[in-house]
GUTORRO-104971 format. One record per residue (C-alpha): residue in one letter; x, y, z. Coordinates in steps of 0.2 Angstrom, whole numbers, padded with zeros to 4 digits, always signed. Each point is the difference from the previous one (the first is absolute). Layout:
N
aXYZ/...
//
This chain:
315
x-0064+0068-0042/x+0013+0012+0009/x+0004+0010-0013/x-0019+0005+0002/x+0001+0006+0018/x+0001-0013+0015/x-0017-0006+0006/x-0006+0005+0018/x-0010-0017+0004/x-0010-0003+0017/x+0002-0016+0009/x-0017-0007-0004/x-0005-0012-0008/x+0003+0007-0016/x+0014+0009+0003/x+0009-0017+0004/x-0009-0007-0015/x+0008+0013-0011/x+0018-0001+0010/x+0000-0019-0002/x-0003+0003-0019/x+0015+0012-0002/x+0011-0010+0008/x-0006-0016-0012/x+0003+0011-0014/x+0018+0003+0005/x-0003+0018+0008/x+0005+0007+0015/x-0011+0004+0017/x+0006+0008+0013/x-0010-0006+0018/x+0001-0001+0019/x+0009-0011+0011/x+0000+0004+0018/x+0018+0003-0003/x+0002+0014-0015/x-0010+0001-0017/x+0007-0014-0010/x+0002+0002-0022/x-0007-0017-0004/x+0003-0010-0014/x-0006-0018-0007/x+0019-0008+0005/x+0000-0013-0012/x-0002+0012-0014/x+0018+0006-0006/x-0008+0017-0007/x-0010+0005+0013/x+0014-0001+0013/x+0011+0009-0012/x-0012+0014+0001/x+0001+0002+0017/x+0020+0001+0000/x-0004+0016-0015/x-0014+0006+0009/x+0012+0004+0017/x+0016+0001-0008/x+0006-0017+0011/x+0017-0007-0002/x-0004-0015-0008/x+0013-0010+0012/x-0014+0004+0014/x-0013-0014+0005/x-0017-0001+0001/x-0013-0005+0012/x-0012-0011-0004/x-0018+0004+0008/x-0010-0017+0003/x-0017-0002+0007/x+0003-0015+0009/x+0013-0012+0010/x-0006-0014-0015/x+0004+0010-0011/x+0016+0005+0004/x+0006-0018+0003/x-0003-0002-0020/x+0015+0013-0004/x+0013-0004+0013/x+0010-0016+0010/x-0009+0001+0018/x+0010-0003+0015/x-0009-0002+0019/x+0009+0017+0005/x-0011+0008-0014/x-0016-0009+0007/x+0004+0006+0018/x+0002+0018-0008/x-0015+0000-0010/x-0010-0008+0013/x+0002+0015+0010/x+0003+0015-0010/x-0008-0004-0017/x-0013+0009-0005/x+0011+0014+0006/x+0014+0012-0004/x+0014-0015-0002/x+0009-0004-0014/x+0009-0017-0004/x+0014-0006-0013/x+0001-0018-0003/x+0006-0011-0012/x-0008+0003-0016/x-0009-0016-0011/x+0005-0005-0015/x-0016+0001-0008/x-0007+0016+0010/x-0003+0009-0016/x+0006+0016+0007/x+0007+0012-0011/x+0020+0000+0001/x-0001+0019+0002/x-0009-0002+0015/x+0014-0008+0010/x+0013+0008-0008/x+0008-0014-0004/x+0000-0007+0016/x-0002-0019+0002/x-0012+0009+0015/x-0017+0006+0003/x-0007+0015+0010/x-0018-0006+0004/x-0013+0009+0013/x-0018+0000+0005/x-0007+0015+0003/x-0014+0001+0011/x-0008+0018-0004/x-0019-0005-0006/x+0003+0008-0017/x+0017-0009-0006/x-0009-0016+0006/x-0015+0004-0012/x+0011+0004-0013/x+0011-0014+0003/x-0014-0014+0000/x-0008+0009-0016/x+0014-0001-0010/x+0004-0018+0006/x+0018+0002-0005/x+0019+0007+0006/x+0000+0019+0003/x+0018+0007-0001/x-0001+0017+0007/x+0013+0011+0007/x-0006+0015+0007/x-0008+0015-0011/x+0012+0012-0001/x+0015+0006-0011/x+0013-0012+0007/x+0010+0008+0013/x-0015+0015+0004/x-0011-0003+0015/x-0010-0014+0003/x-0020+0004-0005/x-0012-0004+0015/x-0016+0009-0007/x-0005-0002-0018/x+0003+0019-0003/x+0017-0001+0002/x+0001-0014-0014/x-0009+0012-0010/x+0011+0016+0002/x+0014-0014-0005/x-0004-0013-0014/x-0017+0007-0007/x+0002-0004-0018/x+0014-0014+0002/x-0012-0012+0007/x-0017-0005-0004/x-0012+0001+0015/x+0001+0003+0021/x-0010-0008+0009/x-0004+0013+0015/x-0002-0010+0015/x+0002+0016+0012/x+0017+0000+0011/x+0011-0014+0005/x-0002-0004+0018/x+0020-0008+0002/x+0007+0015-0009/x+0018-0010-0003/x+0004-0013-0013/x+0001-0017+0005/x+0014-0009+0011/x+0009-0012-0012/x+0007-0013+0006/x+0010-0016-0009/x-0003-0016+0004/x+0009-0010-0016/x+0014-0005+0015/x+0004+0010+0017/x-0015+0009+0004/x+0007+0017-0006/x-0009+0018+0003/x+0001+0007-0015/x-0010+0016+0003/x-0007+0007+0014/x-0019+0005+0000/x-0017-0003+0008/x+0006-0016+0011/x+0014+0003+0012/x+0017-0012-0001/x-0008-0003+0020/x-0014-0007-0007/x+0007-0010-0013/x+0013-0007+0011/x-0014-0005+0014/x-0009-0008-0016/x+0012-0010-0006/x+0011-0005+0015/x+0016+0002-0008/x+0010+0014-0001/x-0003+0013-0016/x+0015+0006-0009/x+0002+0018-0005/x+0004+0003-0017/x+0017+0007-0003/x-0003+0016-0012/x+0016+0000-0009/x-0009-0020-0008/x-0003+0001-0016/x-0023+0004-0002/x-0010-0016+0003/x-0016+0008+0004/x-0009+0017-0004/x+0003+0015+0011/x+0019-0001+0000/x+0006+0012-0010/x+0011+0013+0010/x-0010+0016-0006/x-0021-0004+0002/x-0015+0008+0004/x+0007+0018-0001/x-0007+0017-0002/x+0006+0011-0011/x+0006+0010+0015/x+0016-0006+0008/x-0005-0008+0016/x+0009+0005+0018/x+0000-0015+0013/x+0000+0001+0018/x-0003+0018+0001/x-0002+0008+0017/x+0001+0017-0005/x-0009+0007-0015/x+0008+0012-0013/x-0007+0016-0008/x-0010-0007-0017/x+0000-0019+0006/x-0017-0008-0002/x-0002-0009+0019/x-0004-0019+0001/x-0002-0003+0018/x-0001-0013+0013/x-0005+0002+0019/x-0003+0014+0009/x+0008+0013-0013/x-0004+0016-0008/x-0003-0004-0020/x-0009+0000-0015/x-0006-0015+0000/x+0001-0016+0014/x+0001-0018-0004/x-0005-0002+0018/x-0001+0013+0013/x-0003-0015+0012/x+0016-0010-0006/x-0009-0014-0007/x+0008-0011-0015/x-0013-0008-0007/x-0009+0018+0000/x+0017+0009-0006/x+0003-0016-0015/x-0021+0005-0007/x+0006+0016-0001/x+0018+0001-0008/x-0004+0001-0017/x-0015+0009+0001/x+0007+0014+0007/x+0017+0000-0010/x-0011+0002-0015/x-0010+0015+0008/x+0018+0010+0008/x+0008-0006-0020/x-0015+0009-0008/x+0004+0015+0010/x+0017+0003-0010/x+0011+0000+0014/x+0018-0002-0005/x+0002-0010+0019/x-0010-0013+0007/x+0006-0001+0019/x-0004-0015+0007/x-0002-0003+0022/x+0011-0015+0006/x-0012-0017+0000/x+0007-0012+0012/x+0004-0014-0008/x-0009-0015+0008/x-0016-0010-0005/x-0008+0009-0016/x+0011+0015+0002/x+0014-0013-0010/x-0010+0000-0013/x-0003+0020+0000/x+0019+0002+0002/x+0003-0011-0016/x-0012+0012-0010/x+0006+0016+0008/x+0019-0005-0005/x-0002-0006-0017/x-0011+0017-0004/x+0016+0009+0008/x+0013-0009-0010/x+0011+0009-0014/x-0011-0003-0016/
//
């Protein structure tokens, strides 16, 4: 169906209809998470998650996430543990991301976990994954809908402008409201962040009443999201500017003169909604140099920080 154009589908009733029948038929929908757009793919279907590694141009040595409409159901796939149950008690449906033990009879496709004895699991609690999810009534492995290193897609046009043709259908459920890909964080022995995103270490500390270990980024990748150069424009990003350049593209943050403000009030979670948005918009200008304000790097602004240094990294 892609080499026929890529379908624009609304998130009614037929739409998810149609998008749970592409993705039974081994095709490939891009839809919204609160997070990013995700590219799902029936992950028990060794074809279909092939396609999504073609279709982005992802190492295949990189995980997936597998999308899940329910706790249930993600106790069918992976070894639970009562740190997992206090995590997804209060943070699921929601922008977290767990790796657990994977089951010997999961039936996920060993492309998805790269073969990792692992699995990345979520639930997303945006209305129109939900749907989707229950519609299918199956795994969804789904990375986000991009070319894999590009920018993250939080509005169904920029998945459009990307894969239109590669995949089979978007689903356009409007903008993601999180703006930044999931927080991922291991639980198959010490509780390890492995990825910082939508839920603070703070919070996930508090949660689980035991110390969180940072993941050391020299580790060998046990999770999505680790690759040293990610979600980058095609202009070479400047970090921590306090000056701007002649020809720069101005990404600010505060009370600064720029082109375009995460957050002219300073706030995180306003400034992490915003990040890839407006790296698409300044990247679309053709600017060689994408200056960047300092973020401080507390709270959500870790998570802002991880994105901003991997999209700065030598590629």
């Amino acid at each position: 169906m892609a080499e026929l154009g890529t379908q624009r589908l609304q998130p009614d009733a037929a739409g998810l209809s149609s998008a749970a029948a592409i993705l039974r038929g081994g095709g490939l929908v891009a839809f919204p998470t609160e997070t990013v757009y995700g590219l799902g793919a029936d992950a028990c279907d060794d074809h279909a998650v092939a396609r999504i590694y073609a279709a982005k141009g992802r190492p295949s040595f990189n995980p997936l996430i597998v999308h899940l409409p329910s706790v249930a159901a993600v106790k069918e796939l992976v070894e639970w543990n009562d740190a997992a149950e206090r995590a997804a008690q209060a943070f699921w449906p929601g922008p977290l991301t767990l790796v657990l033990p994977l089951k010997p009879d999961a039936g996920v496709s060993k492309l998805v976990t790269a073969g990792l004895d692992t699995l990345a699991v979520r639930v997303p609690s945006a209305t129109v994954a939900h749907n989707l999810l229950t519609e299918f009534d199956g795994p969804v492995a789904a990375p986000s809908a991009n070319t894999s290193g590009q920018i993250s897609p939080t509005r169904a046009e920029h998945v459009l402008g990307d894969l239109s043709g590669k995949i089979d259908a978007v689903l356009d459920g409007g903008a993601c409201a999180v703006g930044l890909e999931s927080t991922i964080l291991g639980l198959a022995g010490t509780p390890t962040l492995l990825r910082p995103g939508g839920v603070t270490l703070d919070q996930l500390t508090q949660v689980l009443a035991a110390p969180v270990t940072i993941r050391d980024d020299a580790a060998e990748i046990s999770a999505p999201g680790q690759i040293k150069s990610h979600y980058a424009p095609r202009a070479r990003v400047r970090l921590n500017a306090t000056s701007w350049a002649s020809g720069e593209a101005r990404l600010g943050f505060g009370e600064v003169d720029c082109d375009l403000n995460l957050s002219a009030t300073a706030d995180l979670t306003q400034a992490a909604a915003n990040l890839f948005e407006f790296l698409h918009r300044l990247d679309a200008g053709h600017a060689k140099i994408i200056a960047v304000s300092p973020i401080p790097n507390t709270g959500m602004g870790a998570a802002i920080n991880d994105r901003l240094n991997r999209a700065a990294a030598d590629r």
